[in-house]
N, C-alpha and C positions, 0 to 999 in steps of 0.2 A: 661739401655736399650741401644743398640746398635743402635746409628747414621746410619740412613737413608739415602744413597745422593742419590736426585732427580736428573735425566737426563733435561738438559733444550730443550721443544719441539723446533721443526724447526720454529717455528713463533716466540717463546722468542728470538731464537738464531739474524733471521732476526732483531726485532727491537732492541738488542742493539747494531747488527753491524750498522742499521742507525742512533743509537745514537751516537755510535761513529763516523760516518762519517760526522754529523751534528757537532759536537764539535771540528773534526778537524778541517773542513771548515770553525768554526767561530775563530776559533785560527787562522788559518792561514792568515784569509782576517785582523784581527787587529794586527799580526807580520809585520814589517814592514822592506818591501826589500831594498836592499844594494843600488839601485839605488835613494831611496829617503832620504835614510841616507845620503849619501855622496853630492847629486847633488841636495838638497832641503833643508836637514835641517843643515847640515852643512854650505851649502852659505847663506841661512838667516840668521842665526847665526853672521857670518862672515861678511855682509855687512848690517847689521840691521840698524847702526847710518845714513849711506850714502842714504839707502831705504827708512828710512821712513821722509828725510829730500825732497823727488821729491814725498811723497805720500801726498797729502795736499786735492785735488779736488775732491768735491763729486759729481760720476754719477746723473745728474737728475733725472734719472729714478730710482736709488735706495733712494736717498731722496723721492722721490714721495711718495714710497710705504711705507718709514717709518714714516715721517707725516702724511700717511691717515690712521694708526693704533690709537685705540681710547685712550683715556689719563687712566693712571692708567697701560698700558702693560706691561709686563713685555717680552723684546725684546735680544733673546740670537745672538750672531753675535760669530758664529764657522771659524775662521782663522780669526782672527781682525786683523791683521797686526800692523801698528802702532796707531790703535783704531781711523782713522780718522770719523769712523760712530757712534761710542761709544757715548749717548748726542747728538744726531744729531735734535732728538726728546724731546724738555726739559720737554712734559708732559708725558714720561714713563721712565719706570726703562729697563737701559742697562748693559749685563753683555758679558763681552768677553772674549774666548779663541785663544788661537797659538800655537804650538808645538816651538815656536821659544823661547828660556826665554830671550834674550835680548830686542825683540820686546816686550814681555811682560813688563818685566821693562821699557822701554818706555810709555806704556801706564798706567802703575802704577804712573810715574811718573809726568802725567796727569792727576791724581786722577781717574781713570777709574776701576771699578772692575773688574779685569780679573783673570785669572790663565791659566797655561799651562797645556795645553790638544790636544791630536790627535780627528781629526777631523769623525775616524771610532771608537773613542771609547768614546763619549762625560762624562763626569763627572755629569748628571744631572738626577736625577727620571722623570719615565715616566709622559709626561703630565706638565714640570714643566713651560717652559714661553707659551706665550700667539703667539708670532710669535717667527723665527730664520732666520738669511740671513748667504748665505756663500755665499761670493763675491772672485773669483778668487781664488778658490783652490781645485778643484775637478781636476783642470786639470795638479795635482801635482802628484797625486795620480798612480801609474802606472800598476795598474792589473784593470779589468774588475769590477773585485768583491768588488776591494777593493771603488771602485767611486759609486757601486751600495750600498755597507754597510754603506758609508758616509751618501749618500740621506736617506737611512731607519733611520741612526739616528738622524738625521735632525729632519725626520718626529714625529718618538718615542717623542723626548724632547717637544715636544708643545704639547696643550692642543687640545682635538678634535674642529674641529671648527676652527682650528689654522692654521695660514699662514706660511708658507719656500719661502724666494726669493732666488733662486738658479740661480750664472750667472760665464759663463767659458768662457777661449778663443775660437776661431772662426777659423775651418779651412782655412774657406772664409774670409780671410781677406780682410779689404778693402785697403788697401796698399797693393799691390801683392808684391812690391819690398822688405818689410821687410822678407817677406821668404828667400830672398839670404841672407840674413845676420845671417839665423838658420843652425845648423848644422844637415841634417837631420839623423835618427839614423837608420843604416841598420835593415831588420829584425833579422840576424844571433842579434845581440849583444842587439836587445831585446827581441829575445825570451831565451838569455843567462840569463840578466838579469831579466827578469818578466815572461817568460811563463811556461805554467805548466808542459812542457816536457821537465823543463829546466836543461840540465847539473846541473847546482847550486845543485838541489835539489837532485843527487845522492848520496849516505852517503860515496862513496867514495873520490869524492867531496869536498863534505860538513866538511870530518874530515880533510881534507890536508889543514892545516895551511899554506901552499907555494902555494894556490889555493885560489883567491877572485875577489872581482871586481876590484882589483888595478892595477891583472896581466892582465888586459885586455888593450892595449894600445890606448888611446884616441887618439891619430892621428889616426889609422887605421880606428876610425868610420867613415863608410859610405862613404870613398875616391872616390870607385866603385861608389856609387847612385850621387855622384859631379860630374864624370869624365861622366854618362853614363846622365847627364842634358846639360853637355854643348857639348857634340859630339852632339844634335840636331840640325840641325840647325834652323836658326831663322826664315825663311820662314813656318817652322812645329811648331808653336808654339804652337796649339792644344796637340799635343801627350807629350809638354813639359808641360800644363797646367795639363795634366792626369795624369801625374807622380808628379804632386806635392801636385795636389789636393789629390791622393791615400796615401801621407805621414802625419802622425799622429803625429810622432812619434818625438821629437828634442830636442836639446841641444839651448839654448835660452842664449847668451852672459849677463851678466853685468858687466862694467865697472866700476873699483872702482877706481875714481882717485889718485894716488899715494900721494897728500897731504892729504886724505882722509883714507887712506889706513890701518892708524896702528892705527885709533881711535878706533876701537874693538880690537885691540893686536891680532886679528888672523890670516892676510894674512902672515905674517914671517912663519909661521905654513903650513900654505896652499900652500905659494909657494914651501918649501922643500918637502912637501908629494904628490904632484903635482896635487892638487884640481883645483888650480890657476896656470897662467902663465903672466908674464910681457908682455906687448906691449907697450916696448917706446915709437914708433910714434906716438901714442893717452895719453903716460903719464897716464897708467891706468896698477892695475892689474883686469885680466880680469877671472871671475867667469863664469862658463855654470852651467844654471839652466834647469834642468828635467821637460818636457812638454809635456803631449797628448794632440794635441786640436783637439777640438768637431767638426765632421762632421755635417750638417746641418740634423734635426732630433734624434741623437744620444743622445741629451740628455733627449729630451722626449722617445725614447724607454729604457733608462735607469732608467726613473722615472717611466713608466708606470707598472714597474716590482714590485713597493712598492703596495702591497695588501690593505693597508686603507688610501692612499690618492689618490687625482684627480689632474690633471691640469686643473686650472682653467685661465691661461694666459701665452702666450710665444710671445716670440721678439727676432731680431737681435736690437742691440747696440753697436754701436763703437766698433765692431770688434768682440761682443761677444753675443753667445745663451742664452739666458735668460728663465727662465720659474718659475710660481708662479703655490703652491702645495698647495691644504687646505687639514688637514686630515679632515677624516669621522666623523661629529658629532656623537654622544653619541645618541641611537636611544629613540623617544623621548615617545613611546609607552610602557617604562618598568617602 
C-alpha cells in the first residue's frame, strides 16, 4: 500500500512552533552569557580561598529564618559560597550548591554536602527539601529571564508548603558613597553583552572567532556615564542622585591582595588574559565582579511572575531586598 502523508493542519503547525519557541527560551535562559562566565564565574574561581576567608558572618535575619524551620528539614541553600549557612541549623539536614568548584571544595572540606550546580538549573527532583535560601546571587545573574528562571527553580525544589528566602543587592544603598567606587556599565555594552537585540547573537557574530567579549575594551566601559556624573555640579545633586539611582547595571571591584594572590594559581592567568589588572598603590590584584542590583520593588515583581508561589514577607537589610516565598500547598480537598 502506498504511504499516505498527512498535511499538518494550521493549528498542529501553530503549537509545535510554540513548542519550539518554548524550548528555545528555556535553552536559552539556562545558557549562560559571556558576561557571567568571565566577570562571575571566572573571579570566584579565582579569588575563592581570599572570599571565603572575609565571609564568616551570618545575617541575623537569614539565621532567624533558618532556625524557625522545624527540626527534621531538609534545607537546600542554592549559591552557598563558602557554605557559611551550611549546619547553621543543627536540627535539619543542609545541602548546598555553587557554580564555583573551588568554593565548593571549600565547603567539602568542611564536611558540608555540596556539589556544583547553576543556580537556573538546580540538580534536584521536583518537591525535594522542605525550605531553600539563595543569599546573594540573583544579582549575578545578567538577563531578565535568566533571575526570573532562578526564582522558578528555587520554588520547583521545595515541597508545597515550602519556604524560599530570596535576598539581593540593593540599588538603594545605604552607603551612597560605595557607588563611586563601582564601575557603572553603559547601556551600549550591556545590551552588547545581555540584550536580546544583541549584536552577539547574530550568526555572523556569533561564527567570527576574532569577535567576543574580550574584543570589547574594558576601559571604554561607561567613561561617558563618569565624565557625564561629574560635569554636575554639586549644587544639582538631585539630577546626580537620578542618574545613579537609574543605574543597575556595574562592575563591582575586589581586591586580591598580592600575598594573597597565587594561592588559587589563577591571577598569573588573569592578569595576562586581562580579567585582572595590578594596582600597586593598594598591593592588590584587582578582579571586577558582574552586578545588577535590585531596584526597590523589583524583586517582588520578579517573583510575582512564579504562578504557584506567594510572598509572604519582604524587607530591606544592610543594603539588601529580601523577600520570603511559600509555594502553594497541595489542595487539601483531593
Amino acid at each position: 500500500m502506498r504511504d499516505i502523508k498527512v498535511k499538518p493542519t494550521h493549528q498542529q503547525k501553530q503549537e509545535e512552533e510554540e513548542e519550539e519557541e518554548i524550548s528555545s527560551s528555556s535553552l536559552s535562559v539556562k545558557s549562560t552569557p559571556e558576561i557571567e562566565k568571565k566577570y562571575v564565574h571566572r573571579v570566584y574561581d579565582a579569588i575563592a580561598p581570599h572570599f571565603s576567608s572575609t565571609r564568616y558572618a551570618k545575617w541575623p535575619k537569614v539565621a532567624a529564618f533558618l532556625e524557625s524551620l522545624p527540626p527534621g528539614s531538609v534545607i537546600l541553600d542554592a549559591g552557598c559560597g563558602n557554605g557559611k549557612y551550611l549546619g547553621l541549623n543543627p536540627n535539619c539536614f543542609f545541602i548546598g550548591c555553587d557554580i564555583s568548584d573551588p568554593l565548593i571544595r571549600i565547603c567539602s572540606e568542611k564536611g558540608h554536602e555540596v556539589l556544583v550546580a547553576d543556580a537556573v538549573n538546580l540538580p534536584y527532583r521536583e518537591g525535594f527539601g522542605d525550605a531553600a535560601i539563595s543569599i546573594a546571587v540573583l544579582h549575578h545573574l545578567s538577563t531578565e529571564e535568566r533571575r526570573k528562571g532562578a526564582v522558578e527553580e528555587l520554588v520547583r525544589v521545595v515541597k508545597p508548603g515550602g519556604f524560599v528566602l530570596i535576598t539581593v543587592w540593593a540599588a538603594e544603598q545605604e552607603d551612597k558613597s560605595l557607588l563611586t567606587k563601582w564601575t557603572p556599565l553603559s547601556a551600549k555594552y550591556v545590551e552588547e553583552w545581555v540584550g536580546p537585540g544583541s549584536p552577539m547573537n547574530s550568526p555572523r557574530l556569533r561564527n567570527n572567532p576574532c569577535f567576543g567579549l574580550e574584543s570589547i575594551p574594558e576601559s571604554d566601559v561607561s567613561v561617558k556615564e563618569q565624565k557625564d556624573l561629574e560635569s554636575i555640579p554639586e549644587s544639582d545633586e538631585s539630577v546626580k542622585d537620578e542618574k545613579v539611582s537609574n543605574q543597575q547595571e556595574y562592575f563591582v571591584p575586589w581586591h586580591l591582595p598580592y600575598h594573597r594572590a597565587e594561592v588559587s594559581g589563577a591571577s598569573a592567568s588573569a592578569l595576562a588574559s586581562g580579567l585582572a589588572k595590578k594596582d600597586d598603590r593598594k598591593g592588590a590584584v584587582v578582579y571586577n565582579r558582574y552586578y545588577h542590583v535590585f531596584s526597590e520593588g523589583e524583586l517582588e515583581r520578579l517573583a510575582s511572575g512564579v504562578g504557584n508561589a506567594m510572598i509572604v514577607d519582604r524587607f530591606y537589610d544592610k543594603s539588601n531586598w529580601c523577600i520570603v516565598l511559600q509555594k502553594e500547598a497541595l489542595n487539601q480537598d483531593h
